[in-house]
C-alpha positions in Angstrom: -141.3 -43.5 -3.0 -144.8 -41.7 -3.7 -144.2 -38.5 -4.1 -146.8 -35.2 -2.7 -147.7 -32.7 -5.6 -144.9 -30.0 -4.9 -142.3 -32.4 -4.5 -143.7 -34.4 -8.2 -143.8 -30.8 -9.8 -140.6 -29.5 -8.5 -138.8 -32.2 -9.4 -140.3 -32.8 -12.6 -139.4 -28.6 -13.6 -135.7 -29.4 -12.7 -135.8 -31.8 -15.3 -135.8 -34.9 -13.0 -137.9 -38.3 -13.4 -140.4 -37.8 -10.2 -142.4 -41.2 -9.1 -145.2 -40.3 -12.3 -145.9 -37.5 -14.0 -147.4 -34.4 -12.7 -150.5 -32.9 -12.9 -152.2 -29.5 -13.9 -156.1 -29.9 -13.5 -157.8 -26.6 -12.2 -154.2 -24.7 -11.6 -154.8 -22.0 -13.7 -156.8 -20.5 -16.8 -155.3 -22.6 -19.4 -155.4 -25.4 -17.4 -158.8 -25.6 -15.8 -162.9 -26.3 -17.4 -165.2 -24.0 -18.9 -168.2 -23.6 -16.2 -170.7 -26.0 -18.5 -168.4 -29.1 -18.8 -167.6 -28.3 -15.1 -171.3 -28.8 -14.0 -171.2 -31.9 -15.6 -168.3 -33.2 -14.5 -169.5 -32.2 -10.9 -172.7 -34.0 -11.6 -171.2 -36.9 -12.4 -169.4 -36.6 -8.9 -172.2 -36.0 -7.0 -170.9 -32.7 -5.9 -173.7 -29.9 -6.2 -172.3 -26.9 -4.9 -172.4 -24.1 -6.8 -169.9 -23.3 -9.5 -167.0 -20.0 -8.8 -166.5 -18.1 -12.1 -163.0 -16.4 -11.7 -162.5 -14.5 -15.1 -165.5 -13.9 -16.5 -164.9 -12.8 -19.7 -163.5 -16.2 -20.4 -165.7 -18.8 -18.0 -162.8 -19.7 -16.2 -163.9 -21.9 -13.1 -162.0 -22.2 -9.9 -162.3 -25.7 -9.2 -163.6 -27.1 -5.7 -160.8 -28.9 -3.9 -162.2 -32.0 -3.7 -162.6 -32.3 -7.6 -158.8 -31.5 -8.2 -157.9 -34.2 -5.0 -159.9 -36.5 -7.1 -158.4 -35.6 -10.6 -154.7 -36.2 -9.0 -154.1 -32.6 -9.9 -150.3 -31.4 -8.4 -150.9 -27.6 -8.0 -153.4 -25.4 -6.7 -153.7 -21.6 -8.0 -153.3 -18.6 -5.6 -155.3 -15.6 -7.6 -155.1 -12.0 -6.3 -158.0 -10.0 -6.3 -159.2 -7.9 -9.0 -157.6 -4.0 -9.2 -159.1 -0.9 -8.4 -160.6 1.0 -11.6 -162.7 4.0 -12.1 -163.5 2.3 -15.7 -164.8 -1.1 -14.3 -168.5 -1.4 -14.2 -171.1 -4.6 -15.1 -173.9 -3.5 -17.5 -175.6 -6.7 -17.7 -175.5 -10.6 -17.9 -174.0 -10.4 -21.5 -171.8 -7.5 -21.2 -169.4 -5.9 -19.0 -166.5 -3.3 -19.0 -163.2 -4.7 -17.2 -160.2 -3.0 -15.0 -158.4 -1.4 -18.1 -161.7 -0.3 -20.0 -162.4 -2.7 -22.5 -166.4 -3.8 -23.4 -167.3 -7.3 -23.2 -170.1 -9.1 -24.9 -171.5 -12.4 -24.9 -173.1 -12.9 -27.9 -176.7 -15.4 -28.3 -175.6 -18.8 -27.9 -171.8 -18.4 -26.9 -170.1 -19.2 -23.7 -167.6 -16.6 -23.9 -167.2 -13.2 -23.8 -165.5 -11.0 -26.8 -163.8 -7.7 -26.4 -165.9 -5.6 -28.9 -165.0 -1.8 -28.3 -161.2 -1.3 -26.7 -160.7 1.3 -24.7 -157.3 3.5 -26.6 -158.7 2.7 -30.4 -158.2 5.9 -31.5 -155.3 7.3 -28.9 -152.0 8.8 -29.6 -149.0 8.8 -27.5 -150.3 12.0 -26.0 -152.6 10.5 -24.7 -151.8 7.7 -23.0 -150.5 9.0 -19.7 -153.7 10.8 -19.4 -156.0 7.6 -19.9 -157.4 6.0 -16.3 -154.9 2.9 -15.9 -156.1 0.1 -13.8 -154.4 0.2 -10.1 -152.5 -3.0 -10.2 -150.1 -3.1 -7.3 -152.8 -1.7 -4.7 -152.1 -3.4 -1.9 -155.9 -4.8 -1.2 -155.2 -7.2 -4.4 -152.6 -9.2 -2.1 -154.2 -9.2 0.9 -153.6 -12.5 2.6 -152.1 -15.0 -0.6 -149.0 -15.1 1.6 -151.3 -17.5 4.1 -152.9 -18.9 1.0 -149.6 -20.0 -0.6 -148.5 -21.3 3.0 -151.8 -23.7 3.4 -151.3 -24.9 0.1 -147.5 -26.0 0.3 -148.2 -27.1 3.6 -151.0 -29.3 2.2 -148.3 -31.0 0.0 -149.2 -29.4 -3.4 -147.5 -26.5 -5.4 -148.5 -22.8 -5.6 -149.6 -21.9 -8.8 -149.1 -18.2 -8.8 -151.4 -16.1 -11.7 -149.1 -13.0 -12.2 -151.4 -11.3 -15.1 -148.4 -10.5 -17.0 -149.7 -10.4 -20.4 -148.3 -7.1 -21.8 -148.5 -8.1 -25.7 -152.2 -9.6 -25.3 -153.6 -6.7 -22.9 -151.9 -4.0 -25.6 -153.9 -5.8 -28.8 -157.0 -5.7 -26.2 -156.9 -2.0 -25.4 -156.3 -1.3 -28.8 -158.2 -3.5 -30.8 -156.0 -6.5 -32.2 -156.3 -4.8 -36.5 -155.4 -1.7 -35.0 -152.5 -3.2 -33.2 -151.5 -5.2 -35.8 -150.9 -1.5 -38.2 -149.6 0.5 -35.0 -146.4 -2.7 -34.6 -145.9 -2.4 -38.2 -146.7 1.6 -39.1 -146.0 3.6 -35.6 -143.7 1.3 -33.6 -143.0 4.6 -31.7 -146.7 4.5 -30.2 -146.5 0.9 -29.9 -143.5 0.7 -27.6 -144.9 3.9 -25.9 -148.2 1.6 -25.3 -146.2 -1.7 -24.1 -143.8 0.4 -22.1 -146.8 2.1 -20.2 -148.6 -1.6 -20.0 -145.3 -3.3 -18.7 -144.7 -0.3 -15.9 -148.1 -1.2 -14.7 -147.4 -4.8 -14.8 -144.2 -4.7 -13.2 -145.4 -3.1 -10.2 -148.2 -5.6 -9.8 -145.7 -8.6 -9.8 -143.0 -6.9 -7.8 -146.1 -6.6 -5.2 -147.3 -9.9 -5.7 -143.8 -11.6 -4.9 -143.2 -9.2 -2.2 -146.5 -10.7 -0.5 -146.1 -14.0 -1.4 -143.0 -15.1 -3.2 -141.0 -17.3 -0.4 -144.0 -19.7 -1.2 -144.7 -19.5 -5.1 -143.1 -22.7 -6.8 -144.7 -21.5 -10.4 -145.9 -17.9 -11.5 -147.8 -17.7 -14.8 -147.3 -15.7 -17.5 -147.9 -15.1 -21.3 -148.8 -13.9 -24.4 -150.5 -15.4 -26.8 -147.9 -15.2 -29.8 -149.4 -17.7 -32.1 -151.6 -18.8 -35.0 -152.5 -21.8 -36.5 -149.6 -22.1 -38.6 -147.1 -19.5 -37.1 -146.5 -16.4 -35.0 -148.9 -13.3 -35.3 -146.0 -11.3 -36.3 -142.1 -12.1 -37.1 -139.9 -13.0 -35.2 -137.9 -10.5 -35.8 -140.7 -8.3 -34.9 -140.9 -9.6 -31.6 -137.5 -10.0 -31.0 -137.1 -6.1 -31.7 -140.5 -4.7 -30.3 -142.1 -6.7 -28.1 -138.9 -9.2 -26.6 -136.9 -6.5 -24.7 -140.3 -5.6 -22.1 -140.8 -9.5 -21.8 -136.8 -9.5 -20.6 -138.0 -6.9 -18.2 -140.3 -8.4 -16.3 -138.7 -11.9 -16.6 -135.5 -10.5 -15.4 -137.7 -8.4 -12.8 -139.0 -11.7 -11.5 -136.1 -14.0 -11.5 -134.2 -11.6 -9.3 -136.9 -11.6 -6.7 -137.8 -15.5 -6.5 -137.0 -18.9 -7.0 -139.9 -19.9 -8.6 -140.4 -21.2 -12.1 -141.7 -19.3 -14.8 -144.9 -21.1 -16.8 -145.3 -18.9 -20.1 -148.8 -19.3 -21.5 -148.9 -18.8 -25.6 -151.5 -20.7 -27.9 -150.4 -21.5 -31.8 -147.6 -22.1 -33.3 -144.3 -20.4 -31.6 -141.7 -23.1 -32.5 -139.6 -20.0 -34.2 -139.4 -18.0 -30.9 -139.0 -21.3 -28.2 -135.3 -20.0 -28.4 -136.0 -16.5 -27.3 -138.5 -17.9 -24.5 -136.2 -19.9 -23.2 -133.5 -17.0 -23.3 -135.4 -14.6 -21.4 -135.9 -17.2 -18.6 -139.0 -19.3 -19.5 -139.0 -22.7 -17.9 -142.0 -23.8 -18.4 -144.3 -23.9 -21.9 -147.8 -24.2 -22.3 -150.2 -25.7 -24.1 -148.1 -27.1 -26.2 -150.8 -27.0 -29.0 -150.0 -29.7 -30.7 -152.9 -28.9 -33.4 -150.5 -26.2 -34.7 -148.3 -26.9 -37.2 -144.6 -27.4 -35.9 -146.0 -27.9 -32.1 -147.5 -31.6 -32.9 -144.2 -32.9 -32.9 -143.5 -33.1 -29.8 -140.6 -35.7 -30.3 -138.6 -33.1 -31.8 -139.5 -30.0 -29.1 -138.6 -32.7 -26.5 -135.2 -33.6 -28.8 -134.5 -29.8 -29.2 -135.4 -28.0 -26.4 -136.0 -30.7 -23.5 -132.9 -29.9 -21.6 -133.5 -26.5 -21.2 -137.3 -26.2 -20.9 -140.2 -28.1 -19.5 -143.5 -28.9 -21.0 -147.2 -28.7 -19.5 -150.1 -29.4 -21.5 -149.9 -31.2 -25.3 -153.0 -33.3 -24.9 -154.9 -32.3 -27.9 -158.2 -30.3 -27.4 -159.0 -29.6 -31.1 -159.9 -33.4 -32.1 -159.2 -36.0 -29.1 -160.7 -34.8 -26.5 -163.9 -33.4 -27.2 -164.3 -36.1 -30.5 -162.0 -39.0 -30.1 -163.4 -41.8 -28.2 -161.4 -43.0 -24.2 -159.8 -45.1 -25.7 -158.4 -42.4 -28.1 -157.5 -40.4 -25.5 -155.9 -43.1 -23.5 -153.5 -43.1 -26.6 -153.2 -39.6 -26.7 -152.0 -39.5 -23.1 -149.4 -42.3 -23.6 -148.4 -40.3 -26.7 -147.7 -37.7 -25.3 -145.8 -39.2 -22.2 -143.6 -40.8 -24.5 -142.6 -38.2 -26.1 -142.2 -35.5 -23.6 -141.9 -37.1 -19.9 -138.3 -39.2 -20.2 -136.3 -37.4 -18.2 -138.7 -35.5 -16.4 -139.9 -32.1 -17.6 -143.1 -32.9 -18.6 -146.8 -31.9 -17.0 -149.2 -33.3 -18.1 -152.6 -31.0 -18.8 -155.2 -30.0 -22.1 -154.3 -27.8 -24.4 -155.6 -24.9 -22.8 -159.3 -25.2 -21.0 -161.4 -28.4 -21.5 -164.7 -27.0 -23.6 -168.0 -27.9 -22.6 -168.1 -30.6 -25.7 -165.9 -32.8 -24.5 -167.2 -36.1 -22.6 -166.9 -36.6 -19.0 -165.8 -40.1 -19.5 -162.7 -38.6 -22.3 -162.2 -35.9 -18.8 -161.6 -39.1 -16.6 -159.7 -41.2 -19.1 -157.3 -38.3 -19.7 -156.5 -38.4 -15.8 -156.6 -41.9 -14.9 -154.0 -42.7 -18.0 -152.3 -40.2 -16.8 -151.8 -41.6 -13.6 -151.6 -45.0 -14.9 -149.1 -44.3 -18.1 -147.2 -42.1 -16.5 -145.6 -43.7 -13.8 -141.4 -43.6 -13.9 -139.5 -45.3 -15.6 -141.7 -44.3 -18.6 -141.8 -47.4 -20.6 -144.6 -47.1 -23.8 -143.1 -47.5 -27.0 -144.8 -50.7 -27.2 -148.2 -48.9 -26.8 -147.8 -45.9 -29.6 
């Protein structure tokens, strides 16, 4: 029976073998193109429209709906509108200062934008409930996502809910990430004071969000980026004492208020804290960078945490994609379905956003294997 996208996602994230394996192609940040390998991916579709930017510190692109119906992609992303700010303000094409007051920059040549002054550098815990937060639960953010996330289930794919609860990345943002680093490990009274103001703010925002729309979110997406190349930015003990108990907040917050599943966004290596992620009610990972140390093993993640959480990403975007040839890729894909999909629990996507280096022809491989590979039963151990 061919399945639609919500029913191949659902039933994949309750850890059941759908008709093939689902896709994530334009659902989210970490799952969609940078805006110059979008062009030429349009251009090879014949699709000249103009490209929509929807983070632009990061050259996000919402994809048109026509390129993720032809990519085969399962979910479709419901975005709320950006928050009121008295600190917000654009000072030109290569630098800008966002919601919560941090300075932007693209430097000559690059494709992204930095953070290069933050906002609370040199603040104490005085002075924090002074400092202009952004207005994140004002209602003009949600303004009509609950028809949004109605046309899209109704259209047979899954709502992909952005939440922008990212309270350990947005506190190394407003504070500079060396000055964060000292205040976790030299004043952990100003850091919890600083994650505890950050996750109030948050909490309302997603409290709103469901409140709007939450009957028809399947997946919200959160995260943190937690991870290096080689292991965690801090302990995990660290974690587990300073930064774990506001992500069991706002988990806890959003399990009690829908049914939808949770997709937790963290680059690096973070095999040493899957256990805590899945505790505080993560069910889905993502990228799965398998580039980074204990991540590339994706036989044992599946082996050792595959009953209890789901997968979406793994498809490597340090060497395959952008360098490997289609044929590399192709193996990549069936790799990767192998070792993750039996069983269900698996969506397939890049590690994180496809750079404008890689090939459109690796881009199209990646998705028709994927269609073609990962058809149930999943039967490729003759092809690794």
């Amino acid at each position: 029976m061919v399945m639609t996208g919500r029913e191949r996602v659902l039933c994949a994230l309750n850890h059941q073998e759908p008709d093939r394996v689902p896709i994530f192609f334009g659902t989210s940040g970490a799952t969609t193109m940078l805006a110059p390998g979008y062009d030429k991916l349009k251009a090879h579709l014949g699709i000249t429209r103009p490209t929509t930017v929807f983070w632009r510190g990061l050259q996000y692109v919402l994809m048109d709906e026509d390129v993720m119906a032809w990519a085969g992609s399962d979910g479709r992303p419901l975005i709320a509108g950006p928050a009121p700010s008295a600190l917000a303000r654009d000072i030109s094409d290569d630098a800008y200062v966002d919601g919560w007051g941090c300075l932007w920059e693209r430097r000559p040549g690059s494709i992204y934008y930095e953070v290069v002054d933050s906002p609370i550098r040199t603040a104490t815990i005085d002075h924090l409930d002074a400092f202009p937060w952004p207005d994140l639960a004002h209602s003009s953010r949600f303004e009509g996502l609950r028809t949004q996330a109605k046309a899209i289930q109704d259209a047979g794919y899954a709502v992909v809910a952005l939440s922008g609860v990212t309270p350990f990345e947005q506190a190394y943002m407003c504070r500079g990430i060396e000055q964060w680093m000292v205040d976790l490990a030299a004043d952990p009274e100003f850091a919890v004071a600083l994650m505890r103001k950050i996750t109030h703010l948050m909490l309302a925002s997603v409290i709103r969000l469901l409140e709007e729309a939450g009957d028809y979110i399947d997946v919200l997406i959160t995260g943190d980026d937690l991870g290096g190349q080689t292991s965690t930015l801090i302990s995990p003990a660290m974690y587990r004492r300073l930064i774990k108990p506001f992500h069991v907040e706002l988990m806890t917050a959003i399990k009690q208020r829908t049914q939808a599943k949770i997709f937790y966004h963290s680059d690096g290596n973070i095999y040493s804290v899957l256990g805590d992620l899945i505790e505080i009610g993560v069910d889905l990972l993502n990228p799965v960078q398998v580039s980074a140390g204990t991540m590339g093993d994706t036989v044992r993640l599946k082996q050792e945490f595959g009953d209890r959480l789901s997968f979406c990403g793994a498809i490597d975007t340090g060497w395959v994609l952008p360098f490997g040839t289609p044929d590399d890729v192709r193996a990549e894909v069936r790799r990767r379905i192998q070792d993750l999909a039996p069983g269900g629990g698996y969506i397939l996507a890049a590690v994180h956003c496809i750079q404008p280096d890689v090939p459109v022809e690796n881009v199209i491989a990646m998705l028709d294997e994927a269609k073609v590979a990962g058809k149930y039963p999943i039967q490729l151990s003759h092809q690794k």
